[in-house]
NUVEX-988904 format. One record per residue (C-alpha): x, y, z. Coordinates in steps of 0.2 Angstrom, whole numbers, padded with zeros to 4 digits, always signed. Last residue first. Layout:
N
XYZ;...
% end
This chain:
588
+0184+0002+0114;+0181+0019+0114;+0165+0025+0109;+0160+0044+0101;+0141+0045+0101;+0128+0057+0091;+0110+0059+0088;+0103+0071+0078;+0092+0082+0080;+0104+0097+0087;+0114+0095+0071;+0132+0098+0068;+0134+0091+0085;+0147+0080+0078;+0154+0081+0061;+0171+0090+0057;+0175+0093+0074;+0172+0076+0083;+0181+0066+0066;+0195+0080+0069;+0196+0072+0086;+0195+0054+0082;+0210+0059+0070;+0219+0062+0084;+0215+0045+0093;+0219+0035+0080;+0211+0019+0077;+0197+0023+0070;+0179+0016+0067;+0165+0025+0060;+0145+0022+0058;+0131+0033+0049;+0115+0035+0047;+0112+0044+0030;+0103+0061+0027;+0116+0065+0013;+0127+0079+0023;+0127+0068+0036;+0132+0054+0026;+0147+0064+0018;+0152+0071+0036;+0154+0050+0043;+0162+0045+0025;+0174+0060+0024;+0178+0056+0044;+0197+0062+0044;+0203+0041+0045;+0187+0032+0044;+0194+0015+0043;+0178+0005+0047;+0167+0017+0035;+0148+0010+0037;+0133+0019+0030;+0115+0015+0038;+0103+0018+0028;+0089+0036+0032;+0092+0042+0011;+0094+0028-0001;+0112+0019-0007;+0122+0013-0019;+0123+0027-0033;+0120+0042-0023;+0133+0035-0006;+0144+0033-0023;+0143+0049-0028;+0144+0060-0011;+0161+0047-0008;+0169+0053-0024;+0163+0072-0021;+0169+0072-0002;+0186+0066-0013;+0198+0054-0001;+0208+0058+0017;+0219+0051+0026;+0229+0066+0031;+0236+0082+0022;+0217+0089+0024;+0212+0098+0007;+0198+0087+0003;+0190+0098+0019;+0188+0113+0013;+0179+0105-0002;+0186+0107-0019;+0193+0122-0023;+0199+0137-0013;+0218+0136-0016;+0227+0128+0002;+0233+0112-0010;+0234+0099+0002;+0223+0087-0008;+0214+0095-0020;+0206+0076-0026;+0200+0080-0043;+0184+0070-0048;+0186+0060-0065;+0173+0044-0066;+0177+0029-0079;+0165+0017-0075;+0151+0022-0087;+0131+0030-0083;+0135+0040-0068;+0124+0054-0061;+0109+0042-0054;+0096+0036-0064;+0103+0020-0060;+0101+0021-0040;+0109+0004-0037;+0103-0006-0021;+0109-0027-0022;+0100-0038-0032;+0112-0048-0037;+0121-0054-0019;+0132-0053-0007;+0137-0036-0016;+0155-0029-0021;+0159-0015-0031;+0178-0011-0030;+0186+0005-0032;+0202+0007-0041;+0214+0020-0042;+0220+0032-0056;+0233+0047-0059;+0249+0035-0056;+0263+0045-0062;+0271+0038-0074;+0291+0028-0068;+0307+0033-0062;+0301+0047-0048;+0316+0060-0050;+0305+0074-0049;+0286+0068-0045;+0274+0064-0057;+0260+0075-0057;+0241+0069-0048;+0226+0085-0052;+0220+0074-0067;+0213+0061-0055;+0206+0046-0062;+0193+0037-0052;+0192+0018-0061;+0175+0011-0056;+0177-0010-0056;+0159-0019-0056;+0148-0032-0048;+0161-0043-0040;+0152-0054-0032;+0156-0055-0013;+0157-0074-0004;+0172-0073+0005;+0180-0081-0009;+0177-0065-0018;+0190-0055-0008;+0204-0071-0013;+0200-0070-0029;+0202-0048-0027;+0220-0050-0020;+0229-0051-0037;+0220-0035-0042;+0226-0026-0029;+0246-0030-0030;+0255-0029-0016;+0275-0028-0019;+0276-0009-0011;+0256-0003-0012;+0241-0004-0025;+0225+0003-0023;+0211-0002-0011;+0195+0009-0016;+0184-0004-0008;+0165+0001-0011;+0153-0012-0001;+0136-0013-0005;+0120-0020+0002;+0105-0029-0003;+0105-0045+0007;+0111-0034+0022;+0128-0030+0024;+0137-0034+0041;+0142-0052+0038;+0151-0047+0023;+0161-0032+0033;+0165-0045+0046;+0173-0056+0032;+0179-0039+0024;+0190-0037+0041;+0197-0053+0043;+0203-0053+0024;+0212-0038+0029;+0222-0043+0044;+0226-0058+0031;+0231-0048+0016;+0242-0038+0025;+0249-0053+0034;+0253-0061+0017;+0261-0047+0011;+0273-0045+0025;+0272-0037+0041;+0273-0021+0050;+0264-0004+0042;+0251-0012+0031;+0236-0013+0046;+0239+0001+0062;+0238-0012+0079;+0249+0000+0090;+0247+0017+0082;+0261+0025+0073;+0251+0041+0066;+0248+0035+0049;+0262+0026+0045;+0262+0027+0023;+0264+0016+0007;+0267+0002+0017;+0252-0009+0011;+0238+0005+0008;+0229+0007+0023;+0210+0005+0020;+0198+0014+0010;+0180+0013+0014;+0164+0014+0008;+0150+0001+0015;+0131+0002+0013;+0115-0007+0017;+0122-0011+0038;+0114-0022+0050;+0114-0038+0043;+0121-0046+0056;+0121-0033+0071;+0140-0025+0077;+0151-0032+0090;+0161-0042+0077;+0167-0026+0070;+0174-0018+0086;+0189-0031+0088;+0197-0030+0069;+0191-0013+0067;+0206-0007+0080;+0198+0008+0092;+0190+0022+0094;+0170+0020+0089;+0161+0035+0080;+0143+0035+0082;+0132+0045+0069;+0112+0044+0071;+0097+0051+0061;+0084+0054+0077;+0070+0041+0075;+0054+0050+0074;+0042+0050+0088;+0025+0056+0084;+0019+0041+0075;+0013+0044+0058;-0005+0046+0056;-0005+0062+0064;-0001+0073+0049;-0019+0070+0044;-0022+0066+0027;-0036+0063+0025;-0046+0072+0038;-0035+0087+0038;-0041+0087+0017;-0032+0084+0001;-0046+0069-0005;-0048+0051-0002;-0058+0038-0010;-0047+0041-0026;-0034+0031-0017;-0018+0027-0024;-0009+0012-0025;+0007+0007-0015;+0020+0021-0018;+0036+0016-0009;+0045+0026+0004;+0061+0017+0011;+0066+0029+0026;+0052+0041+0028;+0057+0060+0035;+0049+0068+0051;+0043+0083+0058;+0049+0098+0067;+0039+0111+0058;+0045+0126+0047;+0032+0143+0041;+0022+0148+0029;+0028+0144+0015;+0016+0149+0000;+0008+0137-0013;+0001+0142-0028;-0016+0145-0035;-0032+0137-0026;-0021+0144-0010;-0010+0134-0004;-0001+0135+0013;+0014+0126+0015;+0025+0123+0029;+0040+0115+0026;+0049+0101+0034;+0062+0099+0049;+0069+0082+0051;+0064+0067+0062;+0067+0050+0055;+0054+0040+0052;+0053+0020+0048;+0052+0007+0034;+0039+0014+0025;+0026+0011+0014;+0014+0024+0006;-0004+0026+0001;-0007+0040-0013;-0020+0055-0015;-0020+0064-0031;-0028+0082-0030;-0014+0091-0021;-0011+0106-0038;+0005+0102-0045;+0022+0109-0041;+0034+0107-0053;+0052+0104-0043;+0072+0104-0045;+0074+0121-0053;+0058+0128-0049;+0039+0126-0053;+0024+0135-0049;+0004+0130-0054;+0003+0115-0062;-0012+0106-0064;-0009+0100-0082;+0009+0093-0077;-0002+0081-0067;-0001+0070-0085;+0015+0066-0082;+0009+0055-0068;+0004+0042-0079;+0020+0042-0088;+0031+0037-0071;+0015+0024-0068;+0019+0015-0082;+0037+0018-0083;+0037+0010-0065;+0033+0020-0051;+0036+0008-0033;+0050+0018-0028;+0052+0037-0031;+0046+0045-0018;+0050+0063-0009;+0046+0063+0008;+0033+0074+0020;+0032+0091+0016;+0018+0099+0028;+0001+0105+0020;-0009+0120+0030;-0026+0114+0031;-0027+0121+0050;-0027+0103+0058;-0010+0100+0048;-0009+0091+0031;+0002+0079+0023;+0013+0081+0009;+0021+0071-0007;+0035+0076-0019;+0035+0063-0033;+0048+0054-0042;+0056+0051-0060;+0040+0057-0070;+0042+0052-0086;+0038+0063-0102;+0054+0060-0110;+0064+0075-0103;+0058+0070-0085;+0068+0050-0090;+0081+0059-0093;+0085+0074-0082;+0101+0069-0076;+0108+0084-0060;+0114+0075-0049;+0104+0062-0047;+0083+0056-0056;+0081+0076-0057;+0062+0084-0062;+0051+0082-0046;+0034+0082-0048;+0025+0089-0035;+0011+0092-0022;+0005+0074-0019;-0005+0071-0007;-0001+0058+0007;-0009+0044+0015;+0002+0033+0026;+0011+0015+0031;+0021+0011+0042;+0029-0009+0040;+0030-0025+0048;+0012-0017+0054;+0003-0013+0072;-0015-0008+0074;-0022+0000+0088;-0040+0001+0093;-0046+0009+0111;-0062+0005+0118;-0056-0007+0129;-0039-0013+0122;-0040-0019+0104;-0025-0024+0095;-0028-0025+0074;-0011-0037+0070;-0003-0035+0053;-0005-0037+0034;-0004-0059+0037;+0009-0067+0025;+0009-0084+0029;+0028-0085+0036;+0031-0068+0043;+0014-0061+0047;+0004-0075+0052;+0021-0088+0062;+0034-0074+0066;+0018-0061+0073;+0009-0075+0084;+0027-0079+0090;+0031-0063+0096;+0013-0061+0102;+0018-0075+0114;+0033-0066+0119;+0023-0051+0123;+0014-0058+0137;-0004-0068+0141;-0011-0066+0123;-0030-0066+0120;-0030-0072+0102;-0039-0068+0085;-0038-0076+0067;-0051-0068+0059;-0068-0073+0062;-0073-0086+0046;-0082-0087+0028;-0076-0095+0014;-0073-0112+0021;-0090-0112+0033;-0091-0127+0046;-0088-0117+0061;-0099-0101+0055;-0111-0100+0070;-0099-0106+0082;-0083-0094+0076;-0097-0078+0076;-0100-0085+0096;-0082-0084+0101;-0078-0069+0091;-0092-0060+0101;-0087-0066+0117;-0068-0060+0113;-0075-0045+0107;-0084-0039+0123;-0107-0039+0121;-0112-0023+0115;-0120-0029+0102;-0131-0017+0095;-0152-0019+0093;-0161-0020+0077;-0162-0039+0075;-0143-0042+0080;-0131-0028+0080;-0113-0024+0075;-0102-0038+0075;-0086-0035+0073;-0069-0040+0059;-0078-0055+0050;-0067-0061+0037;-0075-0065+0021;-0067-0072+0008;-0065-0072-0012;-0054-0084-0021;-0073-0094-0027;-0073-0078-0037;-0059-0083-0047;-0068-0100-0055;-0086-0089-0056;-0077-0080-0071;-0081-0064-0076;-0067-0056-0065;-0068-0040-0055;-0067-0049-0038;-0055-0059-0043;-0042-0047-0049;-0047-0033-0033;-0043-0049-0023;-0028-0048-0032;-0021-0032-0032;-0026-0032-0014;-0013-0046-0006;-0016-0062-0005;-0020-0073+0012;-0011-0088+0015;-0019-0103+0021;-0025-0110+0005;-0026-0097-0008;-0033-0081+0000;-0042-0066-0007;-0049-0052+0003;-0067-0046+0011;-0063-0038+0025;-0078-0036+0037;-0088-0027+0049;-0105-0035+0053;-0125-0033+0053;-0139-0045+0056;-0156-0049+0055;-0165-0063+0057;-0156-0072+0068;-0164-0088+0075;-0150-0096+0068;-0148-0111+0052;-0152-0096+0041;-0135-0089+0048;-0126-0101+0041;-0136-0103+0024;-0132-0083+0022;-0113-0084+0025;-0111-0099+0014;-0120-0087-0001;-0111-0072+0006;-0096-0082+0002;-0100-0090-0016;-0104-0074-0024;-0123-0066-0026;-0122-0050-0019;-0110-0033-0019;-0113-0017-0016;-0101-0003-0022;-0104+0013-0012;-0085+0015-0012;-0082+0014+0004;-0088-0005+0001;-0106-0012+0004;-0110-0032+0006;-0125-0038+0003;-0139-0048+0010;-0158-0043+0005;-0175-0048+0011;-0181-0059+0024;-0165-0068+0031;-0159-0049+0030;-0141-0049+0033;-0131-0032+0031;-0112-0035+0030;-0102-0017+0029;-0085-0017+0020;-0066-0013+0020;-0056-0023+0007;-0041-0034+0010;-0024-0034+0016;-0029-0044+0030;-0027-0041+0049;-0022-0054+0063;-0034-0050+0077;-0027-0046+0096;-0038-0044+0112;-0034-0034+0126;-0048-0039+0139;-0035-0044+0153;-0024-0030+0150;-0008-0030+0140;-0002-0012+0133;+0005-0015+0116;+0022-0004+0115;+0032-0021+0114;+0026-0027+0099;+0033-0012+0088;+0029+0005+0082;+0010+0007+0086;-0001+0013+0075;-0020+0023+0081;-0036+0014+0074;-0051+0027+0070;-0064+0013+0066;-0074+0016+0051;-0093+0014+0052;-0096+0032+0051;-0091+0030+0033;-0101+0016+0028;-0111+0026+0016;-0129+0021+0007;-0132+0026-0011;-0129+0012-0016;-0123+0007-0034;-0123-0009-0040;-0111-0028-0043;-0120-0044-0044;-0108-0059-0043;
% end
């Protein structure tokens, strides 16, 4: 393979394709064609039968001589074309699944002619033929480009389809993208292009290195690393919008890497070192949530807010690669990229007995669980029809839970986290029920004692006071979520619970007489187990800590209580706190 410089550009080659959110935003016309989409490298294809064939990147890297173009070139010889030009993705495939980036980049950098028979062309459009464009619609020109390279291996028209209704793209999408691990569908409409993705992805410039892995821990900071990054995209007057902090996808690699942006700072504070926007990065997310972000204007020095913007947050964010083709500039990073609907951050509160509303809820739908149920006949909490531990035996007890943490298993996703703090109560012994929690199907991942100083023993109470309880770690499976640069490094944590005390400490509303535990406990496990924009599930919610916690965290979040008064104070502690949010109070 022969590798140069050119001095020509392929910028204004470059399709502007707009996103689309899901399947059924595609509008179907009778000339909508859809191509399945490659995680591969943008280039021009200039065919000269006469003189020279090559390929040309966005980097003005032209490539001849490898086993692809060779096949392209003896097809087209077979034509009466004698000169041509294409878009194309050049990628990497094994069999019929295509690879992803990092290694056609592998390949296509390797020494070895064995790797750089890996190397495909995928024909995207067909610009002109002998000097003059084709104007000819896509499906025609797919049709006659899958004729001319029909008994090619390395060279081929990307999958394409003209689909009838969305089911059929439905399956299209299960069968490329799911199963063979196609980057997504390019959908062309006219003269429109959209392109659709299992997930959104977009260009941002980084404008800080944040110092805190969790409350507070500066480890990883204090040895060089760089625990996450603070990224922004701009507006069409250069001003920079915050976009999402971003932590995944920086190994200790990376993480020292990006130390060495502490050379361009220009301001810092307590949490943050801003950088000058100079590093450009591409990245993954699950979906957007609106928020309201900063407006920033930088002026060669520092950066000054200007100003607050309803945009959006990213749930999931993870750094890709980086992209030294792009720069900080409206272009670039347009704020535009990302769909102008965020997804409202959303808190529903059903009324009603767990055991009927939990089935009624998605497989897989939930990332994180905290909750504490009834202890057995320790307490009647308001006398409810239905109330679990206040009528029965034992073995009720542990079968109206049991029924509950089957639901709660079927509820987690493959990485989710459910933290019981189930303590002792009359004759029921916790630790004696957990065999029976883990034949479910839950590991038990780890036992945190919470030990509150704050608890005396009583006058007259014959034994020591109890001043700890249990919380349960349980996962469906081993690689569950763990933020471990978060606060807690052990499995001893002391938080006072300042329950009923009428002293200002704690949070006002630890101080509730009723069903309550720590808003610090539960702001430390919702750290530890989870990421901003999941879904939090508390299916005995009691006075809300869980649903006001999550709020307070940027987590969706989901309650379910029985009690009608303490759906009130749920109501008044944590609806309408936000007018972006969404909220919905159910009775079942």
């Amino acid at each position: 393979m022969i590798n140069e410089t050119s001095e020509m550009k392929i910028d204004s080659f470059k399709p502007n394709m707009k996103f689309l959110k899901s399947i059924q935003e595609i509008q179907l016309t009778p000339q909508t064609v859809i191509q399945l989409k490659v995680d591969g490298e943008f280039n021009l294809l200039v065919y000269d039968r006469n003189g020279e064939t090559f390929t040309l990147n966005k980097w003005n890297r032209k490539r001849r001589d490898f086993p692809a173009l060779n096949e392209l070139i003896n097809a087209l010889n077979q034509t009466p074309i004698q000169k041509a030009e294409f878009l194309c993705e050049l990628y990497a495939k094994t069999g019929d699944k295509p690879l992803k980036l990092p290694d056609f980049i592998r390949h296509v950098k390797s020494d070895n002619p064995e790797d750089h028979l890996k190397v495909h062309i995928g024909i995207w459009d067909w610009i002109k033929t002998d000097g003059h464009e084709v104007n000819q619609p896509y499906i025609w020109k797919y049709q006659e480009l899958q004729e001319i390279f029909k008994n090619c291996t390395h060279v081929s028209v990307l999958p394409f389809f003209q689909p009838n209704n969305h089911a059929e793209i439905q399956t299209l999408w299960q069968i490329y993208i799911e199963k063979l691990g196609y980057e997504g569908l390019v959908i062309r409409n006219n003269h429109e292009i959209f392109k659709l993705k299992p997930h959104g992805e977009v260009d941002a410039v980084i404008i800080g290195l944040n110092k805190e892995s969790g409350y507070g821990k500066r480890t990883l900071f204090d040895q060089k690393q760089v625990p996450s990054i603070k990224l922004a995209v701009m507006d069409e007057q250069g001003n920079f919008i915050e976009l999402s902090d971003c932590g995944s996808g920086l190994n200790e690699e990376l993480r020292k890497a990006l130390w060495k942006l502490m050379d361009y700072k220009v301001d810092e504070d307590h949490e943050t070192v801003y950088v000058k926007p100079i590093v450009v990065c591409q990245i993954e997310y699950m979906e957007t949530f609106s928020k309201e972000r900063r407006v920033l204007k930088f002026d060669g020095q520092k950066y000054m807010q200007v100003g607050t913007k309803q945009y959006v947050t990213l749930r999931h964010p993870r750094l890709i690669r980086f992209r030294p083709d792009k720069t900080a500039n409206p272009t670039d990073i347009r704020a535009n990229q990302i769909p102008n609907e965020a997804k409202p951050l959303s808190f529903t509160l059903y009324q009603g007995d767990c055991r009927k509303i939990l089935p009624m809820l998605k497989d897989e739908s939930i990332d994180l669980i905290i909750t504490s149920p009834p202890y057995y006949k320790v307490k009647e909490y308001g006398g409810i029809e239905g109330e679990i531990g206040v009528k029965g035996n034992v073995e009720q007890y542990q079968k109206d839970l049991l029924a509950v943490l089957k639901e709660c298993y079927r509820l987690l996703t493959p990485q989710g986290v459910l933290c019981l703090n189930l303590d002792k109560g009359g004759e029921f012994s916790v630790w004696d029920f957990i065999p029976q929690i883990k034949s479910i199907g839950f590991q038990l991942i780890d036992t945190i004692i919470w030990y509150d100083k704050t608890r005396r023993r009583e006058a007259g109470y014959p034994h020591l006071s109890h001043s700890f309880e249990p919380i349960f770690i349980l996962t469906k499976t081993k690689q569950f979520t763990m933020n471990k640069a978060s606060l807690h490094q052990n499995d001893v944590w002391e938080i006072s619970h300042y329950k009923g005390v009428s002293a200002e400490k704690g949070d006002a509303w630890d101080r509730m007489t009723i069903a309550t535990f720590p808003v610090k406990l539960v702001e430390q496990l919702m750290d530890l187990y989870s990421n901003p924009n999941d879904t939090v599930l508390d299916p005995f919610c009691g006075s809300g800590t869980v649903l006001d916690v999550a709020q307070r965290m940027e987590r969706n979040a989901i309650g379910i209580e029985i009690n009608p008064e303490f759906c009130e104070i749920i109501m008044q502690r944590v609806f309408d706190k936000n007018p972006n949010h969404k909220y919905e109070h159910i009775k079942i």
